[in-house]
ChimeraX commands (.cxc) that place a marker at each C-alpha (Angstrom):
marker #1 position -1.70,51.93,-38.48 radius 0.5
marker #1 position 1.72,51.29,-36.21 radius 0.5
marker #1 position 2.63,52.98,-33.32 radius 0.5
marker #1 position 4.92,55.09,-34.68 radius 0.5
marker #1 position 2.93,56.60,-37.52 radius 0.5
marker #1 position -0.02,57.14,-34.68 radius 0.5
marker #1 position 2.67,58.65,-32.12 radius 0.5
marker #1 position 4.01,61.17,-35.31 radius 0.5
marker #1 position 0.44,62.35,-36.53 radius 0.5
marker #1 position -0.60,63.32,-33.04 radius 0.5
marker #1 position 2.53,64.93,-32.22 radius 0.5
marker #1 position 2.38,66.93,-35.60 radius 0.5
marker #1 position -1.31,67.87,-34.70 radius 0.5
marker #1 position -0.61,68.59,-30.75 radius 0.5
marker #1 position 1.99,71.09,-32.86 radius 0.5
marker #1 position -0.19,72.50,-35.29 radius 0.5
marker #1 position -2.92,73.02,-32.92 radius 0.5
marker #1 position -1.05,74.69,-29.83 radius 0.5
marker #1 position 0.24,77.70,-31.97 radius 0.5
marker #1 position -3.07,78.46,-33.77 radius 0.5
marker #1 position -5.90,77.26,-31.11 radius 0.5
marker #1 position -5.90,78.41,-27.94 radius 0.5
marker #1 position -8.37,80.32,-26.68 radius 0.5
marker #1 position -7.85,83.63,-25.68 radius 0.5
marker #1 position -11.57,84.78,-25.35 radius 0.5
marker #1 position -12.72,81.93,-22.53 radius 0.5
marker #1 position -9.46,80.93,-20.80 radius 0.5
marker #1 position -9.83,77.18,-21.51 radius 0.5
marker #1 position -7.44,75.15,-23.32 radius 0.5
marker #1 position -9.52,73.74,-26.06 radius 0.5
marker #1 position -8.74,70.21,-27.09 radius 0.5
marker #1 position -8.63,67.48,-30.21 radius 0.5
marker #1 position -9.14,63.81,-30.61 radius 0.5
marker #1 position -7.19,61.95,-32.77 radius 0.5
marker #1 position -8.55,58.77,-33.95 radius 0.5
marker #1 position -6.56,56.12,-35.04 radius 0.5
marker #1 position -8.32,55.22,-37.96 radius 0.5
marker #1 position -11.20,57.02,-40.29 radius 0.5
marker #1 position -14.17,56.70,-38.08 radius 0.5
marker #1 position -13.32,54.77,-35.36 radius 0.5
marker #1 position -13.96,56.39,-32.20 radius 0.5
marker #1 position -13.41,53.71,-29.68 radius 0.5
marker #1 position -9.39,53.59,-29.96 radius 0.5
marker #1 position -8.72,57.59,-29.77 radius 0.5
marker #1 position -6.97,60.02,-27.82 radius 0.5
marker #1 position -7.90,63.30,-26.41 radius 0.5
marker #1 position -5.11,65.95,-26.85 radius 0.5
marker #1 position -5.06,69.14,-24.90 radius 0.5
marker #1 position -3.74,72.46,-27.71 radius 0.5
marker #1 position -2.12,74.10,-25.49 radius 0.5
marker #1 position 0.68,72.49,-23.54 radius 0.5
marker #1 position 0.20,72.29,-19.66 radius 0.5
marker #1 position 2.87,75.32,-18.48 radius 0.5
marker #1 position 0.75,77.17,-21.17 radius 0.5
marker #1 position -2.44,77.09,-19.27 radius 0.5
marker #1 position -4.11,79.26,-17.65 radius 0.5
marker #1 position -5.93,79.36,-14.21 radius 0.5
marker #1 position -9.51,80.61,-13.47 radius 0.5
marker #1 position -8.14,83.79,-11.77 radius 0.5
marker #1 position -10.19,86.19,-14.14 radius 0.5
marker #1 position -13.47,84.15,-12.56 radius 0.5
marker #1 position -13.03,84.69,-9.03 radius 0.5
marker #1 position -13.74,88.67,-8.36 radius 0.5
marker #1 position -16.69,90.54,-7.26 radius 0.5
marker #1 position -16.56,93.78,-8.58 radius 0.5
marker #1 position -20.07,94.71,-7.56 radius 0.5
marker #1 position -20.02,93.66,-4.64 radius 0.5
marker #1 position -23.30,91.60,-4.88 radius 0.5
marker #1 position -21.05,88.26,-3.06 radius 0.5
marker #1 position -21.63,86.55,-6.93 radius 0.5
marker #1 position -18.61,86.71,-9.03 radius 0.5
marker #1 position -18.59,88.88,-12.09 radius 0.5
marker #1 position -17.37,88.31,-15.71 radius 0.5
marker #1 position -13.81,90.03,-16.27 radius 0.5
marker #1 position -12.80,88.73,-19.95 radius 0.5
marker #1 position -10.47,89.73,-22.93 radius 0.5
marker #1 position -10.93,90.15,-26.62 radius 0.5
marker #1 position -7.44,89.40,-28.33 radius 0.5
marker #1 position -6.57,91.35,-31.74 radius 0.5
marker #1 position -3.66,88.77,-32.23 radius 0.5
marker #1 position -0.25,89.26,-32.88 radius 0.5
marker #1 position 2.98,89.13,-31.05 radius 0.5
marker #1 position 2.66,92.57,-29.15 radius 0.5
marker #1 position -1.32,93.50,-29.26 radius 0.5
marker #1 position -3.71,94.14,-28.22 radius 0.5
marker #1 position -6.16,93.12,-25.38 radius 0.5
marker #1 position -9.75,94.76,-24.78 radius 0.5
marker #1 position -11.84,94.37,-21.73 radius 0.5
marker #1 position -15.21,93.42,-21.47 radius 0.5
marker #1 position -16.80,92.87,-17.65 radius 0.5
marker #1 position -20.19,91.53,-17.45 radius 0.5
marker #1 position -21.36,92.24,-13.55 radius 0.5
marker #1 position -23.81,89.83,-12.01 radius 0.5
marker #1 position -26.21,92.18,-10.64 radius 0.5
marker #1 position -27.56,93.12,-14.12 radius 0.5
marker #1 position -26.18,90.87,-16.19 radius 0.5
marker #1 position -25.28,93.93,-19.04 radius 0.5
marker #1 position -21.88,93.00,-20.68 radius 0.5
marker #1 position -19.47,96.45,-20.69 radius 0.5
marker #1 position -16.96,96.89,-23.64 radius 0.5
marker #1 position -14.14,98.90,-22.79 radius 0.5
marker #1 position -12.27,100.32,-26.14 radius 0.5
marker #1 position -8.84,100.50,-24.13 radius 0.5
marker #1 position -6.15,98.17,-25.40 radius 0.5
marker #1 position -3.18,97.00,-23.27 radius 0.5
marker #1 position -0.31,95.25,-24.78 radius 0.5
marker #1 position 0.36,91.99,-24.96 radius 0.5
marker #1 position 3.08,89.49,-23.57 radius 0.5
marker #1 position 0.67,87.00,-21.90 radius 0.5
marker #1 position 1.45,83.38,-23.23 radius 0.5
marker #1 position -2.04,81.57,-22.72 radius 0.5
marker #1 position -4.17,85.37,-22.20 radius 0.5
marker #1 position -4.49,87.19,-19.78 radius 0.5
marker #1 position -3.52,86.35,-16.08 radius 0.5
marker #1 position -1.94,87.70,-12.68 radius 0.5
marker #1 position 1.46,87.24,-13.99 radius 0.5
marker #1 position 1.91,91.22,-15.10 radius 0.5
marker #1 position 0.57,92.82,-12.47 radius 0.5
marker #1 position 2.16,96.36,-12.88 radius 0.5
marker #1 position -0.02,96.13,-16.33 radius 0.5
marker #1 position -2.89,94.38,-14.97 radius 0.5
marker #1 position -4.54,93.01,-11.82 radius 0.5
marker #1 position -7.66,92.47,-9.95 radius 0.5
marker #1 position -7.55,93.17,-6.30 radius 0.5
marker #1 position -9.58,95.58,-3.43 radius 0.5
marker #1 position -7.42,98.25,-4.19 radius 0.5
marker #1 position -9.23,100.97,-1.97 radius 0.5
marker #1 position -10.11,98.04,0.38 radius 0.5
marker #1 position -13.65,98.84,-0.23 radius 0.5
marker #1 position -14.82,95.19,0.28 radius 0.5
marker #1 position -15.43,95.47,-3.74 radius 0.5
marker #1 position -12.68,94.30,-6.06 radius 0.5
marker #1 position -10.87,96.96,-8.51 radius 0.5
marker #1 position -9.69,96.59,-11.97 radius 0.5
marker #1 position -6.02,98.15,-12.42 radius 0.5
marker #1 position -5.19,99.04,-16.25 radius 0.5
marker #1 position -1.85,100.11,-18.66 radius 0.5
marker #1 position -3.17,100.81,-21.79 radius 0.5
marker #1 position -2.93,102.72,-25.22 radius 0.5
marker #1 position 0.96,100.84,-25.10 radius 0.5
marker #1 position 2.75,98.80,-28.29 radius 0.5
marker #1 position 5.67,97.17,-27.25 radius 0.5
marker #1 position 5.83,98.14,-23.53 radius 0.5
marker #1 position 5.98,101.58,-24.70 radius 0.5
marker #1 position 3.45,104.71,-23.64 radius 0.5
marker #1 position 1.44,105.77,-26.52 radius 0.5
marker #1 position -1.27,108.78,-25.81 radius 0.5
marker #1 position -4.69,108.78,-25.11 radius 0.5
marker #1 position -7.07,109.19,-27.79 radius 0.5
marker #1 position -8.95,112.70,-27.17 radius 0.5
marker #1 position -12.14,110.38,-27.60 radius 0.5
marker #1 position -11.18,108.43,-24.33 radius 0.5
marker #1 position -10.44,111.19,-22.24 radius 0.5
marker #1 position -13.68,112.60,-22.64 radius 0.5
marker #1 position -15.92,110.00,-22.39 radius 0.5
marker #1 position -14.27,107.72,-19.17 radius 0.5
marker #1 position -12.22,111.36,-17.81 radius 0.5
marker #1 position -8.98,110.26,-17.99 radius 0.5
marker #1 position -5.91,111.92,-18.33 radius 0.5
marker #1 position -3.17,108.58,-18.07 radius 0.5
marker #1 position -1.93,105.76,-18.79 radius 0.5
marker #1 position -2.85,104.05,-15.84 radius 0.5
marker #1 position -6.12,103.47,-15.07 radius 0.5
marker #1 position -8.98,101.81,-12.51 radius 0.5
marker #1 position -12.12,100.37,-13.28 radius 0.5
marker #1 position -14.38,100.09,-10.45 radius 0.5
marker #1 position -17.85,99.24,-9.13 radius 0.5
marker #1 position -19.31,103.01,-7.57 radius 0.5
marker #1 position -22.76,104.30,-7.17 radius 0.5
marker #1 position -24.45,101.61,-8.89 radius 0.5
marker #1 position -22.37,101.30,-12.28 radius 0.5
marker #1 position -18.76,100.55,-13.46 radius 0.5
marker #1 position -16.67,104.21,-13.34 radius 0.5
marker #1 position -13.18,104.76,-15.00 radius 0.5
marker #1 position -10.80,107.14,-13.15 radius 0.5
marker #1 position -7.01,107.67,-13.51 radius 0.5
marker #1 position -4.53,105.49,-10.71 radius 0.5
marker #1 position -3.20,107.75,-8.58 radius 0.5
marker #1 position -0.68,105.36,-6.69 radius 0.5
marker #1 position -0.15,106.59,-2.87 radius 0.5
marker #1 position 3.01,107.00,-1.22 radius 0.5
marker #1 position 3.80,107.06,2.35 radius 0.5
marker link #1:1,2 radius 0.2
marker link #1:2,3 radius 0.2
marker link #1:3,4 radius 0.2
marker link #1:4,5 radius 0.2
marker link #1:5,6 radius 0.2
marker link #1:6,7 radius 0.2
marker link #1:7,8 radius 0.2
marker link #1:8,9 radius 0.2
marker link #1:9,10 radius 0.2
marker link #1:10,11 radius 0.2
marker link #1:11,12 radius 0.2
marker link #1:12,13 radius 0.2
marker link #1:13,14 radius 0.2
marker link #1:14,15 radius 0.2
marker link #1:15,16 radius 0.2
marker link #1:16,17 radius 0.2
marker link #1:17,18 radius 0.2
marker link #1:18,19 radius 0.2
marker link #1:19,20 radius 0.2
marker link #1:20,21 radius 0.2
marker link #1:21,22 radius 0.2
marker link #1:22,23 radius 0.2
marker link #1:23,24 radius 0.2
marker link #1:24,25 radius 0.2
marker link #1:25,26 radius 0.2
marker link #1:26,27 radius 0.2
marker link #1:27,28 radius 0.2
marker link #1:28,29 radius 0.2
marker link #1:29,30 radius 0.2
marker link #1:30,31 radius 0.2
marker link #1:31,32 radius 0.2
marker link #1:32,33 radius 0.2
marker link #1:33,34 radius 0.2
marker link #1:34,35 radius 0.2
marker link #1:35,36 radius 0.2
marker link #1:36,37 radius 0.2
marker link #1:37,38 radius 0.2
marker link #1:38,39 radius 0.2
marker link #1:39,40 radius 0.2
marker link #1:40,41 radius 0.2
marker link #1:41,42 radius 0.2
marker link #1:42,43 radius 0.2
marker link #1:43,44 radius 0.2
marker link #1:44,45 radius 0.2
marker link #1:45,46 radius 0.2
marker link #1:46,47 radius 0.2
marker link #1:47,48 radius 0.2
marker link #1:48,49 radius 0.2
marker link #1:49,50 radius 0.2
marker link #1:50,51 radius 0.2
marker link #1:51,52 radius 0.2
marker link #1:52,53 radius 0.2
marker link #1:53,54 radius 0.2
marker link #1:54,55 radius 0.2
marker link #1:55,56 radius 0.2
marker link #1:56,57 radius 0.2
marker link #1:57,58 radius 0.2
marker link #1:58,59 radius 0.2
marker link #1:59,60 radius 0.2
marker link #1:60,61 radius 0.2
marker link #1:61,62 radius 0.2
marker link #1:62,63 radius 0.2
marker link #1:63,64 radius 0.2
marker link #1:64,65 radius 0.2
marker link #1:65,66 radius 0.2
marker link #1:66,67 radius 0.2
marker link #1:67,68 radius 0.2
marker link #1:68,69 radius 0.2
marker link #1:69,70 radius 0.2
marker link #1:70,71 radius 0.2
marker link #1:71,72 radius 0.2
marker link #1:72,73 radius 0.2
marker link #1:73,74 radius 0.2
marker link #1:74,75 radius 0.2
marker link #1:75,76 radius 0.2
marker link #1:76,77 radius 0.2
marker link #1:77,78 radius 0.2
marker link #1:78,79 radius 0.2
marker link #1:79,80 radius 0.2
marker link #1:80,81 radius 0.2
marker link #1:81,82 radius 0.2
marker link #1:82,83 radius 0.2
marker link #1:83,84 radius 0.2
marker link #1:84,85 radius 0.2
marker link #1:85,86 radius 0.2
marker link #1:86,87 radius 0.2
marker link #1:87,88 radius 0.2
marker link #1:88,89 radius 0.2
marker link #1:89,90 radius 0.2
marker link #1:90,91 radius 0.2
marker link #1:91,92 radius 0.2
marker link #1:92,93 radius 0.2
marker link #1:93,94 radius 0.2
marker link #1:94,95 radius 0.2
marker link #1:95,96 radius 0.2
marker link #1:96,97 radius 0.2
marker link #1:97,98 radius 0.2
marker link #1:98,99 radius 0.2
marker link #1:99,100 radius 0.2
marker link #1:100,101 radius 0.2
marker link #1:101,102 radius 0.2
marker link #1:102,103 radius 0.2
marker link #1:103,104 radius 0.2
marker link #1:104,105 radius 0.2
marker link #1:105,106 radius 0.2
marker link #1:106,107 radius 0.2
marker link #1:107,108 radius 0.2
marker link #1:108,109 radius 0.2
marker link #1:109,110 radius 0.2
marker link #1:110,111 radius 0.2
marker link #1:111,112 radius 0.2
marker link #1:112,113 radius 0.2
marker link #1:113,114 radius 0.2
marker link #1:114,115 radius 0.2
marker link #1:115,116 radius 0.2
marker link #1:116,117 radius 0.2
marker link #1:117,118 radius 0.2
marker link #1:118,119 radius 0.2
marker link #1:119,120 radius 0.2
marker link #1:120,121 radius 0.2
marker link #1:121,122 radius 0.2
marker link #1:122,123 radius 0.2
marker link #1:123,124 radius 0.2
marker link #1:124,125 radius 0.2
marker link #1:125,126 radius 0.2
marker link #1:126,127 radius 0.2
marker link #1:127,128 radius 0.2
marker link #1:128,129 radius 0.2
marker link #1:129,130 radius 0.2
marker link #1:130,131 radius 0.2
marker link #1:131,132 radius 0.2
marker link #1:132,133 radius 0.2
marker link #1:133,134 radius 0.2
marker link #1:134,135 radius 0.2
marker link #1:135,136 radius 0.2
marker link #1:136,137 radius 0.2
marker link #1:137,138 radius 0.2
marker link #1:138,139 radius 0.2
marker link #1:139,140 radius 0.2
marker link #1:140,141 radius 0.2
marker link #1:141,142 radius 0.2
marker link #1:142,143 radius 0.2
marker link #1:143,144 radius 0.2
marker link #1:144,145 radius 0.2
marker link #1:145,146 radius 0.2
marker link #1:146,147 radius 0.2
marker link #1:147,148 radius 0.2
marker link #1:148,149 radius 0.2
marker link #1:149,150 radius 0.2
marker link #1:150,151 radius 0.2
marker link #1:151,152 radius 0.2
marker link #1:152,153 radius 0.2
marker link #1:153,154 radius 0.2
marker link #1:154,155 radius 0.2
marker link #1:155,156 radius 0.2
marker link #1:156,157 radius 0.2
marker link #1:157,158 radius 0.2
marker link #1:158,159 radius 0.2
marker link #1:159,160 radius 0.2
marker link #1:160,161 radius 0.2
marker link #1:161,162 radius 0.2
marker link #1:162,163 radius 0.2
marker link #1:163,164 radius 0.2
marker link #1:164,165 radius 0.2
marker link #1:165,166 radius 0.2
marker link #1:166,167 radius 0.2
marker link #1:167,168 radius 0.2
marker link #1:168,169 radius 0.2
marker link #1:169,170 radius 0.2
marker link #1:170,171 radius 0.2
marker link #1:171,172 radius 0.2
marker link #1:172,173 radius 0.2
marker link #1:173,174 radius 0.2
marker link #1:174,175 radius 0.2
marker link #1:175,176 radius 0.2
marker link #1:176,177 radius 0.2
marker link #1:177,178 radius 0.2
marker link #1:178,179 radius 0.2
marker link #1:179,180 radius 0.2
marker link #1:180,181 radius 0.2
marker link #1:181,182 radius 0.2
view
C-alpha cells in the first residue's frame, strides 16, 4: 500500500469517525487504529475521533458534592441532535447510588458537556458551604424557555427555569436559583 493511499484512508476514517463517535456519556475521546494492511498490527496508527480543540477536560471529575473529600460522579446522557438534550445523572461517593435527574438542558456543547456555558451550567460552592453546587437551565430548545412539566414541580418543588442541585441533610435536594443582588 503507498503512502498516499495510507495517508487518504486514515484521513477519510479520522473524518468519518469524529462526527459519529465521540463520546458524550464518559468525556473521553475514543480512538481507532488503522492498520496498513489486513491483519498486520505491527505497522499501524492510533487515531484520536475527535480532533484535539474538540476535547474535553476532566472538569465534570473534580467536585465533591457531598462533601465526603472523595470526588463524586457528575455525568450526562445525550439524546443527540443539533439543539438537545442533556440529562444529569450524579453518582455521590458516600453511597455509591447513581441519581437520574429527568431535566433536560439544551445543547451547544461541541465535545459534551463542560465549563464553557456557565450561565446554563456549572459546578462551583455556590453558598460557600465547603460542598460543591450544581447550577441548572433546563426544560429549553434552542436557547429558548419552555415550561416546567407539572410532574417536575411537584416532585423536586420547583417553580423555574433555573435550578440547584445540592448535597443537604444527607441526600441530593433540588431547589429553584434565587441569584442575590447587592
Amino acid at each position: 500500500m503507498n503512502k498516499t493511499h495510507s495517508y487518504l484512508q486514515t484521513l477519510l476514517l479520522l473524518l468519518l469517525f469524529s462526527f459519529s463517535m465521540s463520546c458524550h456519556r464518559c468525556g473521553y475521546a475514543q480512538q481507532i487504529v488503522v492498520h496498513d494492511s489486513i491483519g498486520a498490527s505491527n505497522n499501524s496508527t492510533t487515531i484520536d475521533t475527535v480532533p484535539w480543540f474538540l476535547k474535553r477536560s476532566d472538569w465534570l471529575r473534580k467536585f465533591d458534592i457531598d462533601g465526603d473529600g472523595k470526588t463524586d460522579v457528575v455525568h450526562f446522557d445525550y439524546s443527540g441532535g443539533a439543539h438537545c438534550c442533556y440529562q444529569i445523572s450524579i453518582t455521590l461517593s458516600s453511597n455509591s447510588t447513581e441519581t437520574k435527574y429527568p431535566f433536560e438542558m439544551d445543547g451547544g456543547y461541541i465535545a459534551g458537556v463542560d465549563s464553557t456555558q456557565p450561565e446554563q451550567f456549572n459546578i462551583s460552592d455556590i453558598d460557600k458551604d465547603g460542598r460543591a453546587e450544581i447550577f441548572m437551565k433546563i426544560q429549553t430548545y434552542n436557547w429558548e424557555l419552555y415550561p416546567l412539566p407539572r410532574k417536575w414541580k411537584r416532585l423536586y418543588g420547583i417553580k423555574s427555569n433555573y435550578i440547584i442541585i445540592e448535597f443537604e441533610n444527607g441526600k441530593l435536594i433540588t431547589r429553584d436559583f434565587e441569584q442575590k443582588t447587592n
